[in-house]
Every structure is written in structure tokens, then in C-alpha cells.
C-alpha positions, 0 to 999 in steps of 0.5 A: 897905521891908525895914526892916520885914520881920520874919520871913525864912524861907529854910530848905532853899533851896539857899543857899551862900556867905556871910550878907551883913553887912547882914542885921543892918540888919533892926532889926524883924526877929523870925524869921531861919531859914537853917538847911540850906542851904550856908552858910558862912564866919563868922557875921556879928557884927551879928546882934548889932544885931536888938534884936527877934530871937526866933528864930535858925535857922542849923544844918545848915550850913557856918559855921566861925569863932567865935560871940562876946559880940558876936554876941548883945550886944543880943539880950534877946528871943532865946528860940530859939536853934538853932546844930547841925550846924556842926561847924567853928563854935565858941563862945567866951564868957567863963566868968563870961559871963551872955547878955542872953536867957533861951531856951526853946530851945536845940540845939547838936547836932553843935556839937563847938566850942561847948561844949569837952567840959563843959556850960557855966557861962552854961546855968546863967543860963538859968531858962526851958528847954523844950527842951535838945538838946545831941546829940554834943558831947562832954560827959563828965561826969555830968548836973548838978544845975543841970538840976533844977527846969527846965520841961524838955519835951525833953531830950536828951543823946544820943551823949555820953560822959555817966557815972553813972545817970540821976538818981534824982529825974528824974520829980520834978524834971522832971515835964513832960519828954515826950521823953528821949534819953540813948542812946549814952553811958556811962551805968549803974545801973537805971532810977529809979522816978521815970520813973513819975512822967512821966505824959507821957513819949513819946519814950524813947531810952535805948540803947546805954548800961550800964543794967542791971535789970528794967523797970517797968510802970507806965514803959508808958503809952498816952502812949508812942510811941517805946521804945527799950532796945536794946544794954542789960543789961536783963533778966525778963520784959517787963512788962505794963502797969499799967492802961494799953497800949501803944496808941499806940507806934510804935517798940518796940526792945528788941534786945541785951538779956537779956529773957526769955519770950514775946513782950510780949503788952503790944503786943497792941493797939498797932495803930498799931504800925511798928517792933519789934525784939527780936533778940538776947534770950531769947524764946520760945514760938511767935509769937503770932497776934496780931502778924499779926491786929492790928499791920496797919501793921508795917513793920519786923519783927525777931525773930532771935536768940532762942529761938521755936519752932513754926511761921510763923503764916500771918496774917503775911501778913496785914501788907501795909506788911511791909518786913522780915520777919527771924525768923532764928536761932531754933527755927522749923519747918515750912513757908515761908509761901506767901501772900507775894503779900499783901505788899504793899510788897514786891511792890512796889505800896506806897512805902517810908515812914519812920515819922512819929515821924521825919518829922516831930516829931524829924527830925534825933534819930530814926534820921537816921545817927546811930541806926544798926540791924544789918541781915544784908542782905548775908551781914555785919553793915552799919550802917544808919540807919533811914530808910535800912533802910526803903527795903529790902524783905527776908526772912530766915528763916535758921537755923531748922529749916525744911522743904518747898520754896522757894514759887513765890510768892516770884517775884511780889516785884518789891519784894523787895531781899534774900533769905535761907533759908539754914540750914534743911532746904529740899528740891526747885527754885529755882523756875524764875521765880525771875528775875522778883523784879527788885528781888533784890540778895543770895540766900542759898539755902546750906545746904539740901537743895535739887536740880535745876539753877539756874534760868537766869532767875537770869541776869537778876537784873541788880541781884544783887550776892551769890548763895550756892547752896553745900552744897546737891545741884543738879546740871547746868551753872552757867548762864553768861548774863547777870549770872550770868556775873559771879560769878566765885567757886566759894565761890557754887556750892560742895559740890554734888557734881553741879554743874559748870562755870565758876567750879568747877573740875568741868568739864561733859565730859558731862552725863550724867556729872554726875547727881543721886544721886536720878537715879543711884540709879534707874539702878543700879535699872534695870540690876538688873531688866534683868539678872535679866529677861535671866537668866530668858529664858536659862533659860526656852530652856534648858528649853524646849529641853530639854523639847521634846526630851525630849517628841519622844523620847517621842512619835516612835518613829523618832526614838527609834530613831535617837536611840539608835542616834546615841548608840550610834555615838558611844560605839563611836567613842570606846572605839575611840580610847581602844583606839588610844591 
């Protein structure tokens, strides 16, 4: 019965052990997918018997051993072939090796065995290529020439050590490449004018490379929906368009570069728009109204390290999928923004969803662990990947000139992971609700001018893993209850003058002891007008005393009478004494 079968589809079925010998007994079989699974041991030779094979699926896997001649002596019909992500397995071939198959597609990704650092000699042989995916093998050398003239629609050559610029005449020898992924290499020298001529280019990876020079517009067409330039030399202003927008991008990288001016207004009406991130550049002026008005799916939102100025436009809140709002390392003024409760992801009322361009077209090549993305979640630089960043939820305005108080609406972000406000000019309290943001793993409020005592909600931020309260003026005694009690290091609570208890080493005696300036202030103020009032009562009875005395000589005749006479005594007994002496 099962001579007849000819597709078997067993992907993602929790599968381990071996691949039983007899699958090659299938002789109809067309489609053999048993990729992601567990599998392991060798693979078994007499694949090499399914002379109607089309379609070999067995990466993500365990396999180890070698894949031989023998393994594909019989397979003419073979067009797809996908051995990736099984680092232990080799391919060992004879060098003047011709395959029996012409592929369409072929990925060894993560295949660190198959191809001994160098693209090998049998690709050559292969006249019919669609899609080449050969990711994180090794290679290092420059892109062959062979690679002119292919039908290539994909190509990519990602986490390599490929050298040399990126062929002048790429757009005219592969003018129907739609996806190019050359990120992480050795590459250098601009970009060739000839990517213009890709008029279905979509998915651009050229990161973490040595490539250097301005860019092109007419690179920016409404085909386009990924870009990623990051951790280059590039630098100008980022174009405009040529006749066309960026209308259905949906990831814009640009971090680590050199780019200049205001922020691309090419994005102005890419409303489909999930992911950008600029940080690291020289951009400046104000953040645009726009990005609020017409980018309503932002997700990813990163700005920092540049140069903008003015204030945080209000309608940012505008973004309700907003998971990361980092605008830090900038120029920023005024006030935090206090409709937070728009957010609606980190309110945590939305899911966390990573970008469609990863979770379905390119799986395994867009930002899965091997693209990583520089987050300060945790007060240090850690690498993420980006199905990994977007299932944070995180604020950083840090670093900016920022002033006012921290609003009372950030407690309503039962969604929020990590928050930083650190290095601005913030005054007034923790709001004392603080507790109810339950999702909060780091807050970092060091560096303001913030007062009061800490909130003793803090205590039941049971996920808190870092807490950075220092160089501020709060006062009182360091809360003690709760998961507040496990932060044992005084550089948490440090350079508050007025604070005290465990774990600095100002011990609480009395709490009046331990007062703010403003408090303190008001008191030295107090005791003055309490002296001056005491002062002025002592004269007022000396005069009234004196006068009242003087006002009843003058009155009473007897009185002055004897007034006199008293005086008159006095003075005689004391003329006699001197007389005696």
C-alpha cells in the first residue's frame, strides 16, 4: 500500500531516533519533508533509490555522518534540496563531482561540514537556481562569478566571511532577485548602482558589513519590505524616494551608521510600518507628528543615540501595538508623556506578535537568534534576537533633558517589562501605585531630582530584578517588605542624602533626624519667626510697664508723693553707707 505513497509530510512532529532504511523502498515517493524534528544518526543511503524524488526536506535536525554520491546517485528528478541546521553532517563528494539533478533550490545553512569553507565546484553544474541559501557556513571568499547569469530570486550568503564589494553588476545579472541577504560578512566599497535596476527587490539585509557611502533613492521602491543597513559606514541624508514610497515596508534598520538630518519623512506613509530603528546616527530635529498619526502598526520604535530635540509629541500615543518606545540619548525636553494608558500592549491588553515578514516568509533567516538586536532592557547592553525583543514590552527615555513628574498613568502598564527614566531633570514621587505595574523586571529612576519616600507598593514587584533609585533626594526609611528586601546592594539607594536604612549603611535612629532639605528649610524658617515673636512680646511688657508706671505718677498725687519720698530714702542710705566705709 504504501509503495504508492508519494508525498510524506512529517515536519514538526516531535520525531527522534534514526530514519529507518526502508523509507528508500517508497519508489513513488515525490515529497519527503522530515525537517525539525530530533532526528539523528546518519542519513540513510538508499534515499538514493527514490528515482521520483522532487523534494528533500531534512534540516533542523540532529543528523551527523556523511551525505555521499551514493545518497543521490539516482535522484534526476531531485529540484529541492534543504539539508540546513545540521551542524554535525558533512558532504563529502568528489571535487570533479557532476549531481545527476539540476535544483532550483538549494539551503545548507548551518551545514558547517558540507561545503569545507569554499563554495563548491558541483554548484557550478547547477544552471537552474531559484533560490541559493547557503547561511553560516564558513565560506570566505569573494561572490563568484559562476553566480552571473542564474535566475536567482533569493540569494543569500549571510553570516559569512565573504570579502570584497558586492558585484558592480548584480541588477543586470540577476535582475529577478527579490530577496538579498549578505549581512554579517566582510564585505566593503558602496553600494552599486545596479541594485536600481532590481525593480522586485523586497528583502535587503546588508548589515553588519564594511560597506560604506551614501544611498540611492531609486534603492526605495514600494516593493520593498524589509531594509536593513545597520552596523555600516553609511552616511548623508536618508533619500527621498524616486517617484515611488516606502508604502509597504515593514522593517527599517538603519542603526550604527553615520546618517544625517531629520528623521526619513520617506516613511511618511508606510502605514503597514512595524519595526525601525535609527539609534546610533546623527538625526536631528524634532520627532515628527507624522510617526504618531500615520504609523498606527509601530511596534519597535527605537530612536536613541542621536541628536533630536524638542519635546515627545503627544500623539505617540497614538501607537497602540507600541512595545518599545527608546528615545534615549538624545536632546528631549519637557514633559513625559501622560496618555500612556493608550498603549495598548503594554497594558498588557494586546499579544506580543513578531513581524509577518518573520513568521512566515523568511522563518529561519529573519531575526530567529542569528540577527541579534542591542537592547539596554537591564541597565547593559544584551543581545536579543527579535522574536525574542518583541516579547518585551519597554520604555527608555533616559538621557534626555526631561522635566516635571513621573505620571501617574505609568502604574496602569500591567504589560510593561522594563523601564528607564534615568538621567533627566524629573522632580516630585514615585507615584505611590507604582506597585500595580506587575510585568516590571528593571527601573532605573537614577539621576533625577526625585523626593519623598519610596513607595512601599515597590515591595510587591515580585518579578523586579533591578531597581536603580540612586542620586536622587528621597527621604525616610528603604522599605524592607516583600521582594523589596532581596536588594541587598546600597549602589540601588545610594547619594540620597536623607535616606536611610538597610542596605545603606545610614541607619534610621529617628525619623525626624532624617528630613528632606525642603522640610528642613521650613523649619529653620519657623524657629526665626517664633524667636522675632518672643522678642517683640518682651518689649511690649517692658513698655507697657514702664508707661503704666509713669502714667500713674502722673495721675495719682499720693503716689507721687510717696514715690519721691521712697527715692528720697534710698539716696540717704546710700550716702550714709559710703560715709561709713
Amino acid at each position: 500500500m504504501l509503495n504508492n505513497l508519494k508525498f510524506l509530510n512529517l515536519e514538526n512532529c516531535y520525531l527522534s531516533g534514526r530514519i529507518p532504511s526502508s523509507l528508500g523502498n517508497l519508489s513513488n515517493l515525490e515529497y519527503l519533508d522530515v525537517s525539525d524534528n530530533s532526528l539523528i544518526g546518519e542519513v540513510p543511503t538508499s534515499f538514493g533509490r527514490l528515482l521520483n524524488l522532487k523534494v528533500l526536506d531534512i534540516s533542523d535536525n540532529l543528523f551527523n555522518g556523511f551525505l555521499e554520491e551514493a545518497h543521490f546517485a539516482n535522484l534526476s528528478q531531485l529540484h529541492t534540496l534543504l539539508i540546513g541546521y545540521n551542524e554535525f553532517l558533512s558532504l563529502d563528494v568528489k571535487s570533479n563531482w557532476v549531481p545527476p539533478f539540476q535544483l532550483k533550490s538549494l539551503d545548507a545553512s548551518s551545514c558547517i561540514g558540507c561545503f569545507k569553507s569554499k563554495f563548491p565546484r558541483w554548484l557550478q553544474t547547477q544552471k537552474r537556481l531559484v533560490s541559493l541559501v547557503l547561511s553560516n557556513i564558513s565560506i570566505s571568499s569573494g561572490i563568484p562569478k559562476w553566480l552571473d547569469g542564474q535566475n536567482l530570486t533569493t540569494l543569500d550568503l549571510s553570516h559569512n566571511q565573504i570579502v570584497g564589494p558586492i558585484p558592480h553588476n548584480i541588477g543586470y545579472q540577476m535582475p529577478n532577485l527579490e530577496d538579498l541577504f549578505l549581512s554579517t560578512n566582510f564585505m566593503n566599497g558602496s553600494l552599486p548602482l545596479s541594485l536600481c535596476k532590481l525593480k522586485n527587490l523586497a528583502y535587503v539585509d546588508l548589515s553588519n558589513n564594511g560597506l560604506f557611502g551614501k544611498i540611492e533613492g531609486c534603492l526605495l521602491t514600494s516593493k520593498l519590505h524589509l531594509l536593513d543597513l545597520s552596523l555600516n559606514e553609511f552616511f548623508g541624508t536618508f533619500p527621498h524616494s524616486h517617484g515611488n514610497d516606502l508604502s509597504n515596508i515593514e522593517q527599517l534598520n538603519l542603526r550604527s551608521n553615520s546618517f544625517e538630518g531629520s528623521m526619513p519623512i520617506v516613511l511618511k506613509n508606510s502605514k503597514i510600518l512595524e519595526f525601525i530603528d535609527l539609534e546610533g546616527n546623527k538625526f536631528s530635529g524634532n520627532i515628527p507628528t507624522w510617526v504618531g498619526d500615520n504609523l498606527g502598526n509601530l511596534q519597535f520604535l527605537r530612536l536613541r543615540d542621536n541628536q533630536f530635540n524638542g519635546t515627545i509629541p503627544s500623539n505617540l500615543c497614538n501607537l497602540k501595538n507600541l512595545q518599545i518606545l527608546d528615545l534615549a540619548y538624545n536632546q528631549l525636553e519637557g514633559t513625559i508623556l501622560h496618555n500612556l494608558s493608550n498603549f495598548k500592549v503594554m497594558m498588557g491588553n494586546g499579544r506580543n506578535e513578531v513581524s509577518l515578514v518573520c513568521r512566515f516568509r523568511f522563518p529561519q533567516l529573519c531575526y530567529d537568534g542569528k540577527k541579534k538586536v542591542i537592547q539596554s532592557i537591564k541597565l547593559s547592553n544584551f543581545n536579543y534576537s527579535l522574536s525574542q525583543l518583541m516579547l518585551m514590552v519597554n520604555i527608555d527615555l533616559s538621557k534626555n533633558h526631561l522635566v516635571g513628574f513621573i505620571p501617574r498613568e505609568i502604574t496602569m502598564l500591567k504589560g510593561l517589562i522594563g523601564l528607564n527614566l534615568s538621567h533627566n531633570n524629573l522632580t516630585g514621587k514615585i507615584p505611590v501605585g507604582i506597585g500595580e505595574a506587575k510585568s516590571l523586571e528593571s527601573l532605573d529612576l537614577s539621576f533625577n531630582q526625585l523626593s519623598g519616600s519610596i513607595p512601599k507598593s515597590l515591595s510587591e514587584l515580585n518579578s523586579l530584578g533591578v531597581l536603580r533609585l540612586s542620586h536622587n533626594n528621597f527621604s525616610g526609611n528603604i522599605p524592607q517588605e516583600g521582594h523589596l528586601s532581596t536588594f541587598n546592594d546600597a549602589s540601588s539607594f545610594d547619594n540620597n542624602p536623607y535616606l536611610c536604612g538597610n542596605p545603606l549603611p545610614v541607619k534610621c535612629v529617628d525619623e525626624n533626624v532624617f528630613k528632606s532639605p525642603k522640610i528642613e528649610n521650613q523649619d529653620q524658617e519657623d524657629d526665626k519667626w517664633e524667636k522675632w515673636l518672643l522678642y517683640l512680646m518682651i518689649m511690649f511688657g517692658y513698655g507697657v510697664g514702664f508707661w503704666g508706671g509713669v502714667v500713674a505718677l502722673i495721675l495719682k498725687k499720693n503716689r507721687r508723693c510717696a514715690y519721691f519720698k521712697f527715692i528720697d530714702e534710698i539716696k540717704d542710705k546710700i550716702l550714709a553707707a559710703m560715709k561709713w566705709r
